[in-house]
Jmol script that loads the backbone (N, CA, C; Angstrom):
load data "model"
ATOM      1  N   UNK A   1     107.548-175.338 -38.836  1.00  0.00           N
ATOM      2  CA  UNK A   1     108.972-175.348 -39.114  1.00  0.00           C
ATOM      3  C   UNK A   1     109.726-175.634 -37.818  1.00  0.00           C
ATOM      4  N   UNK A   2     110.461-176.518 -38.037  1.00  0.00           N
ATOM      5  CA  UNK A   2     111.303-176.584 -36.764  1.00  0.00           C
ATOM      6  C   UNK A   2     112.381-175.309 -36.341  1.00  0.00           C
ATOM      7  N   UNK A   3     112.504-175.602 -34.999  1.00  0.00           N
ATOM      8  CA  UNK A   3     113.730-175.071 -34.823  1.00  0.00           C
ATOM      9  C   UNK A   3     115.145-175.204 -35.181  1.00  0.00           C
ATOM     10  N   UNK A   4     116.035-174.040 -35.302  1.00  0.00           N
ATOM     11  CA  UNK A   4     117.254-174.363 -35.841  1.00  0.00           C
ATOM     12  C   UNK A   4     117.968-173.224 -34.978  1.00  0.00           C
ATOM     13  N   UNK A   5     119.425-173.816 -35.166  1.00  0.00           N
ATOM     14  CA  UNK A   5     120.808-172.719 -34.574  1.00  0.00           C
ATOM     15  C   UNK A   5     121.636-173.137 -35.604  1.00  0.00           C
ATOM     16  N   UNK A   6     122.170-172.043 -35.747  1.00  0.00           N
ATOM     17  CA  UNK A   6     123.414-171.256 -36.584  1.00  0.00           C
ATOM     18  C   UNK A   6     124.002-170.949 -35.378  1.00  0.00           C
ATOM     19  N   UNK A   7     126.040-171.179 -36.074  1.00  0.00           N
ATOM     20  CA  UNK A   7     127.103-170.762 -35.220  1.00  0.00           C
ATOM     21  C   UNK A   7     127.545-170.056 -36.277  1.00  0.00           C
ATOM     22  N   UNK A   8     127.651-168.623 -36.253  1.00  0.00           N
ATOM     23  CA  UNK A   8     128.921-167.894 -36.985  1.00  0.00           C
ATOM     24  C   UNK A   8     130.545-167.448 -36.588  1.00  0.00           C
ATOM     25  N   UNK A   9     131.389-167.562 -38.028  1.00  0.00           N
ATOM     26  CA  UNK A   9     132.597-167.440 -37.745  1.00  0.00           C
ATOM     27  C   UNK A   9     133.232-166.424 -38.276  1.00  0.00           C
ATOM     28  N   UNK A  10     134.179-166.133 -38.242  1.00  0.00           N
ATOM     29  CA  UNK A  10     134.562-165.137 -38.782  1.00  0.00           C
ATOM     30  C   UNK A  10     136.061-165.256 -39.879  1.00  0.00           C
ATOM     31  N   UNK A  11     136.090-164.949 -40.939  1.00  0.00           N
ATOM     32  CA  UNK A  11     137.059-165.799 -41.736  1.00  0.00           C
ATOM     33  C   UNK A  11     137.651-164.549 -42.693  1.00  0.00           C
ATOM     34  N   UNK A  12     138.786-164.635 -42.901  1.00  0.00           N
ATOM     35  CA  UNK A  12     139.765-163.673 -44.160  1.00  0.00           C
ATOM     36  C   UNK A  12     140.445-164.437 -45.021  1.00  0.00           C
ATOM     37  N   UNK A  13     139.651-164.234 -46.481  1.00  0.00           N
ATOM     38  CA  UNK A  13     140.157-164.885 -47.493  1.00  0.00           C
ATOM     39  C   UNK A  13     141.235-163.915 -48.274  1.00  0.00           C
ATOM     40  N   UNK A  14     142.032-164.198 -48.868  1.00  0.00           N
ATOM     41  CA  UNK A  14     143.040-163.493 -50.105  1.00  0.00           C
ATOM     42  C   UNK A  14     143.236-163.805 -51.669  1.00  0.00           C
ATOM     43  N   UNK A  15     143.470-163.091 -52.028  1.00  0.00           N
ATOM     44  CA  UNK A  15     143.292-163.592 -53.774  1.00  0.00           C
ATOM     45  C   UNK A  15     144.296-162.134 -54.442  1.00  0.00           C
ATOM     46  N   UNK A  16     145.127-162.420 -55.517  1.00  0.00           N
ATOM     47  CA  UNK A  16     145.935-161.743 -56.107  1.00  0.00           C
ATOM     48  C   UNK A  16     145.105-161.284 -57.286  1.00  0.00           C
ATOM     49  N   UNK A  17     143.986-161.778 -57.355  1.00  0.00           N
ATOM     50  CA  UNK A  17     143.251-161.435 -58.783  1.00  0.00           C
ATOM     51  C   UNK A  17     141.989-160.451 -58.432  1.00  0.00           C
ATOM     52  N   UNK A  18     141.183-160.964 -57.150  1.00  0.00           N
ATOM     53  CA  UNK A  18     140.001-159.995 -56.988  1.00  0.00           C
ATOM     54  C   UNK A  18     139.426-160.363 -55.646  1.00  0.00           C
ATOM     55  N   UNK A  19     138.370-159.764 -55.576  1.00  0.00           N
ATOM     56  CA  UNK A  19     137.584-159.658 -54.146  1.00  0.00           C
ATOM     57  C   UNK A  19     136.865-160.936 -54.478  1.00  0.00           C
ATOM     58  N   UNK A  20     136.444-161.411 -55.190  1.00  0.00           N
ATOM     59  CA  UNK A  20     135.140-162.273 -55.636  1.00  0.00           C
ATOM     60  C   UNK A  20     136.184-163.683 -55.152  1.00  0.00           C
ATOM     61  N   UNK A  21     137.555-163.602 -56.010  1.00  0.00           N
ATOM     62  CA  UNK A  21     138.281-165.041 -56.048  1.00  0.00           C
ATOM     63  C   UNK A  21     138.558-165.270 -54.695  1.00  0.00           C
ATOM     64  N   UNK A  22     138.501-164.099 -53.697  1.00  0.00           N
ATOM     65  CA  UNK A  22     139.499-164.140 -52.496  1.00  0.00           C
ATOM     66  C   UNK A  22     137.826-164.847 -51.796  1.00  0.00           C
ATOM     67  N   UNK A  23     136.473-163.855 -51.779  1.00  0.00           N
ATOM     68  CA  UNK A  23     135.503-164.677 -51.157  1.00  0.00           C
ATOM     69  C   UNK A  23     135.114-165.883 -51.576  1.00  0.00           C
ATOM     70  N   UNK A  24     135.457-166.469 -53.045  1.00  0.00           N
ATOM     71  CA  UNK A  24     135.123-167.941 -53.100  1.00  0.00           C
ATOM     72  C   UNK A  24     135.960-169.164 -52.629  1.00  0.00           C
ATOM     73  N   UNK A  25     137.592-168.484 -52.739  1.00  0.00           N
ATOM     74  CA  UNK A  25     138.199-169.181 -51.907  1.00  0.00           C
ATOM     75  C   UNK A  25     138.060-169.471 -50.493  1.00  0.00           C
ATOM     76  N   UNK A  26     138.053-168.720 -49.667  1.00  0.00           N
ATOM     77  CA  UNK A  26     137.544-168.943 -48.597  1.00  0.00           C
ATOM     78  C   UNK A  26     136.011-169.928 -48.739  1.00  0.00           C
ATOM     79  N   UNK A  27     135.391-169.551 -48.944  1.00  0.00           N
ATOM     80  CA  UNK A  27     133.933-170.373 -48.909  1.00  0.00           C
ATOM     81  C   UNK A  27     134.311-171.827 -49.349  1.00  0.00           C
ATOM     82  N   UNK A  28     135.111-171.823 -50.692  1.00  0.00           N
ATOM     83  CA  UNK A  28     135.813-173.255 -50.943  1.00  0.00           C
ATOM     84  C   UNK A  28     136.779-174.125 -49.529  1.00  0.00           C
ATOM     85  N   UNK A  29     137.492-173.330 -49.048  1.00  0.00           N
ATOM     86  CA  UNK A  29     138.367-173.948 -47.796  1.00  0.00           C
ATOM     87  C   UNK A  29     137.515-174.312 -46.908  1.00  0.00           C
ATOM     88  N   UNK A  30     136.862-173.200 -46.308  1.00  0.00           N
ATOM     89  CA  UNK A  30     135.751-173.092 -45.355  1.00  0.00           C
ATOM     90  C   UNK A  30     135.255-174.823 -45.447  1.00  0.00           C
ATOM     91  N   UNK A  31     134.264-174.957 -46.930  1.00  0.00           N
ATOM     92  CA  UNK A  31     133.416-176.191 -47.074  1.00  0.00           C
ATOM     93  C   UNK A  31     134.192-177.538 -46.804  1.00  0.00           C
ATOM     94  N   UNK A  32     135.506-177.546 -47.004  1.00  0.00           N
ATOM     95  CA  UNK A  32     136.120-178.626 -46.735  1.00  0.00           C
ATOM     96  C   UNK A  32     136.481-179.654 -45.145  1.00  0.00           C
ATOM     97  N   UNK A  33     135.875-178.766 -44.152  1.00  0.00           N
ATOM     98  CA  UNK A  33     135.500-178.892 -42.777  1.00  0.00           C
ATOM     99  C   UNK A  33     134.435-178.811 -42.084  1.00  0.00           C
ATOM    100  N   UNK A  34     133.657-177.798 -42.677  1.00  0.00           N
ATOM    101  CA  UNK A  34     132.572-176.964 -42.490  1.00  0.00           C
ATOM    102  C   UNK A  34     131.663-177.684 -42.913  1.00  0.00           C
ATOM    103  N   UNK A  35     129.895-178.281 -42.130  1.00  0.00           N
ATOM    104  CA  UNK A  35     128.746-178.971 -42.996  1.00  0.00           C
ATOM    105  C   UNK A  35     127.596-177.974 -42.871  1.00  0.00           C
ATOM    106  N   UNK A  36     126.908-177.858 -43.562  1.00  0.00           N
ATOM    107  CA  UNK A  36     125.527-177.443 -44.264  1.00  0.00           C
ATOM    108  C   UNK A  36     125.994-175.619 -43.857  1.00  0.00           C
ATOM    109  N   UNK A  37     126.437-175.556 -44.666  1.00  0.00           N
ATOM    110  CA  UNK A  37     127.267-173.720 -45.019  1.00  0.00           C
ATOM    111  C   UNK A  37     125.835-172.896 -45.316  1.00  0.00           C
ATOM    112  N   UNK A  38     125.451-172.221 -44.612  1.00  0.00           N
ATOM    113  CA  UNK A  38     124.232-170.847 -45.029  1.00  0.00           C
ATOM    114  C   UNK A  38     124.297-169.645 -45.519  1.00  0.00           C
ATOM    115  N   UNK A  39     125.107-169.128 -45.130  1.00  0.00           N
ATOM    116  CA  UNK A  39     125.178-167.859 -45.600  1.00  0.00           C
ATOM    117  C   UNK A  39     126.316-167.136 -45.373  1.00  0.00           C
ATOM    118  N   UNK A  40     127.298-166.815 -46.402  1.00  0.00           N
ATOM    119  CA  UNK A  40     128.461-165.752 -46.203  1.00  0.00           C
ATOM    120  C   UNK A  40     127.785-164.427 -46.512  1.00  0.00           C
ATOM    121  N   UNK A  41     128.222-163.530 -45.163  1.00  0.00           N
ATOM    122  CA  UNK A  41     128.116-162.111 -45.557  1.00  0.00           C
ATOM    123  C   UNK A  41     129.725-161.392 -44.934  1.00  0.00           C
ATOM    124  N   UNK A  42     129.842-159.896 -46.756  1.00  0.00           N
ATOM    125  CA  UNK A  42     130.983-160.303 -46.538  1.00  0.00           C
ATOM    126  C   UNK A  42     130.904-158.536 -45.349  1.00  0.00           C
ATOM    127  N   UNK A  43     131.939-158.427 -44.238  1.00  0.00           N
ATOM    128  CA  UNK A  43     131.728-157.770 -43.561  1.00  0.00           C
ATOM    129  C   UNK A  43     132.857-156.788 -44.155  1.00  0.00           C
ATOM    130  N   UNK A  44     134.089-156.990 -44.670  1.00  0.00           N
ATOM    131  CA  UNK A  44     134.947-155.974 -44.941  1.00  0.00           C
ATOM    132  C   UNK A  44     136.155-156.494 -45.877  1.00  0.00           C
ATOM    133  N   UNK A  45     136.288-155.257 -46.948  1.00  0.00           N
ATOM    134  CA  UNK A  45     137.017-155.552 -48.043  1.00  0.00           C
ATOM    135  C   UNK A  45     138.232-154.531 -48.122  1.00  0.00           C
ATOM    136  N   UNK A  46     139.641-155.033 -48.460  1.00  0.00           N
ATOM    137  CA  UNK A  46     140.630-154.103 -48.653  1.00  0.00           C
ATOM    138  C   UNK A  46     141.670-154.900 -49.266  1.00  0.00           C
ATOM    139  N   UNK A  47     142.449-154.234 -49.428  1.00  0.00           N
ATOM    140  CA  UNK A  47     143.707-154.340 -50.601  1.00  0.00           C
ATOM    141  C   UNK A  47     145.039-154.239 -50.141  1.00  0.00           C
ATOM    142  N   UNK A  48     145.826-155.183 -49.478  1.00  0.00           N
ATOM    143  CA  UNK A  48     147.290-154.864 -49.069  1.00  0.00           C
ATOM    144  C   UNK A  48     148.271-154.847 -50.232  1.00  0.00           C
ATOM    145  N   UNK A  49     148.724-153.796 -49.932  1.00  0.00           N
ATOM    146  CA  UNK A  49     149.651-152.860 -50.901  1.00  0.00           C
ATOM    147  C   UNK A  49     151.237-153.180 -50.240  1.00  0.00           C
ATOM    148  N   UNK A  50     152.032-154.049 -51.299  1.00  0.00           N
ATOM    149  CA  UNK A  50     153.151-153.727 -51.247  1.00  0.00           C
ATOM    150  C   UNK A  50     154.040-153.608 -51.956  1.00  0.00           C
ATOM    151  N   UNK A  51     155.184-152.925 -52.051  1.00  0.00           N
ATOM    152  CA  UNK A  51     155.893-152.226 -52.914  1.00  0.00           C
ATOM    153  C   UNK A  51     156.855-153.647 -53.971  1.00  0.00           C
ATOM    154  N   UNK A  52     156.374-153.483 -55.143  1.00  0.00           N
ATOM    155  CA  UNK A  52     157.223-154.234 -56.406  1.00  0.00           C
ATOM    156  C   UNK A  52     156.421-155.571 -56.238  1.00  0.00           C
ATOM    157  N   UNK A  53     155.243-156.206 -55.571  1.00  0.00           N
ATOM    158  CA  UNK A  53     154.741-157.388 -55.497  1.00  0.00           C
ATOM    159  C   UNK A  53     153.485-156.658 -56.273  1.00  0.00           C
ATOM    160  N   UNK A  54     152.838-157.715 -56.269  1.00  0.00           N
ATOM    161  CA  UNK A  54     150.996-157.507 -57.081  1.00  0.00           C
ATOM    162  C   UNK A  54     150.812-157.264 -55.875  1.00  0.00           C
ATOM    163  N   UNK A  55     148.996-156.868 -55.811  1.00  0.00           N
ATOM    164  CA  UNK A  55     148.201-156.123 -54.925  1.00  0.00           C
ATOM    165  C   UNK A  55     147.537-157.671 -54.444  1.00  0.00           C
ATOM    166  N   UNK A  56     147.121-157.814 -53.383  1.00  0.00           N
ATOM    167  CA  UNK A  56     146.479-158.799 -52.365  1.00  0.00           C
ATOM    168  C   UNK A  56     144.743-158.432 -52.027  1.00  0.00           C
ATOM    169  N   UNK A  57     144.148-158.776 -52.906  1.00  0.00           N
ATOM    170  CA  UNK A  57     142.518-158.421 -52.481  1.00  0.00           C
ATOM    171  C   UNK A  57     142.111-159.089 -51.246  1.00  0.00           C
ATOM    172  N   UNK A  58     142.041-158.273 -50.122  1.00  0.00           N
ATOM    173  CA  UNK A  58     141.025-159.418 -48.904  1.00  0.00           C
ATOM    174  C   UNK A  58     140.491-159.163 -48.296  1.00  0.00           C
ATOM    175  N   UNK A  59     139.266-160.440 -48.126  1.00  0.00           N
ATOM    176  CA  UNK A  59     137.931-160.137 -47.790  1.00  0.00           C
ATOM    177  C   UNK A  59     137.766-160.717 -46.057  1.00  0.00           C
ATOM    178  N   UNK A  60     137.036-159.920 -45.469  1.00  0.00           N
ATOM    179  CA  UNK A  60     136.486-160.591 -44.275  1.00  0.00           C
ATOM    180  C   UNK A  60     135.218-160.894 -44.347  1.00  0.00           C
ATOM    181  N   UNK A  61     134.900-162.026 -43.776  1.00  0.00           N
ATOM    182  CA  UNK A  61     133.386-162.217 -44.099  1.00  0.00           C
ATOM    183  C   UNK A  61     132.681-162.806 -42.658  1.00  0.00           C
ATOM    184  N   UNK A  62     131.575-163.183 -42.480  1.00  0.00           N
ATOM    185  CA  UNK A  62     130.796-163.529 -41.752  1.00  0.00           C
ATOM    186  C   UNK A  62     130.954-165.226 -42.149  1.00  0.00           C
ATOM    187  N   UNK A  63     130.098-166.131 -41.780  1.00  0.00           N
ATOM    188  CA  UNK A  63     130.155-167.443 -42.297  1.00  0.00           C
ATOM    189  C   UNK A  63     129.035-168.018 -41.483  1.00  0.00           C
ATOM    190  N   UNK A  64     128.189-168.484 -41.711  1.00  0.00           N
ATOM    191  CA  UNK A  64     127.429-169.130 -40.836  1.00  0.00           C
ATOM    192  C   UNK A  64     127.110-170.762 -41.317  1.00  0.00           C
ATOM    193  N   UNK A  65     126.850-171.731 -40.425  1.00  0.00           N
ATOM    194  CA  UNK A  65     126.589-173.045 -40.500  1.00  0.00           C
ATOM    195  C   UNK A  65     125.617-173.597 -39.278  1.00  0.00           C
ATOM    196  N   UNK A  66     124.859-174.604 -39.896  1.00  0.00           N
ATOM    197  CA  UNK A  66     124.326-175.706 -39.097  1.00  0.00           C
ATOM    198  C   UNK A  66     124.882-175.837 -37.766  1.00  0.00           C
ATOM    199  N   UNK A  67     124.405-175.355 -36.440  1.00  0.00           N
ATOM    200  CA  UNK A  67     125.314-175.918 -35.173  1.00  0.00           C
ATOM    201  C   UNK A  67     124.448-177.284 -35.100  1.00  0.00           C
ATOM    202  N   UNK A  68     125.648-178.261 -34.738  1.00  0.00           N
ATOM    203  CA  UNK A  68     125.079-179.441 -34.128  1.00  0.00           C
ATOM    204  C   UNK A  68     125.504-179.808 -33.160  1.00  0.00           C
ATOM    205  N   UNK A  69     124.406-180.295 -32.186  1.00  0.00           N
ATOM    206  CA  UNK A  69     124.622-180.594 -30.541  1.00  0.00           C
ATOM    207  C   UNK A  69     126.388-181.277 -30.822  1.00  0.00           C
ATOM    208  N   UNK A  70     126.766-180.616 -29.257  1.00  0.00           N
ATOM    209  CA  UNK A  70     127.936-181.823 -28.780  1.00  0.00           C
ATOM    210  C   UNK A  70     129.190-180.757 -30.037  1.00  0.00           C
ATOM    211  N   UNK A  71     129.024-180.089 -31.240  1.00  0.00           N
ATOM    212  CA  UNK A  71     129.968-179.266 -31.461  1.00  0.00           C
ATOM    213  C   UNK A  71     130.847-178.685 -31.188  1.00  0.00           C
TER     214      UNK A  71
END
end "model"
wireframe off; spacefill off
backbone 0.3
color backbone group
């Protein structure tokens, strides 16, 4: 097997509906810049609360990708 490197980032997605919509969004944005995506892990989840608006699900996650030379 060859060798490989991974660069991880660190990313906060949001979603008015759930934790899941807020981490696929992100992973969706993420991919639109981002090439050969490996593995999201999500590192921390919470809920901003404010008064007379809906609730804000958001996720922090890990993100890792393909480093390629010269990056």
């Amino acid at each position: 097997m060859a060798e490989s490197v991974y660069k991880v980032i660190q990313l906060v997605g949001t979603s008015n509906e759930s934790w899941e919509k807020a981490a696929a969004a992100t992973i969706e944005q993420a991919s639109q810049t981002l090439r050969d995506l490996r593995v999201a892990r999500i590192v921390e989840q919470d809920i901003h609360i404010e008064p007379g608006k809906s609730l804000t699900y958001r996720v922090k996650m890990e993100l890792s990708f393909k480093y390629e030379e010269g990056a």
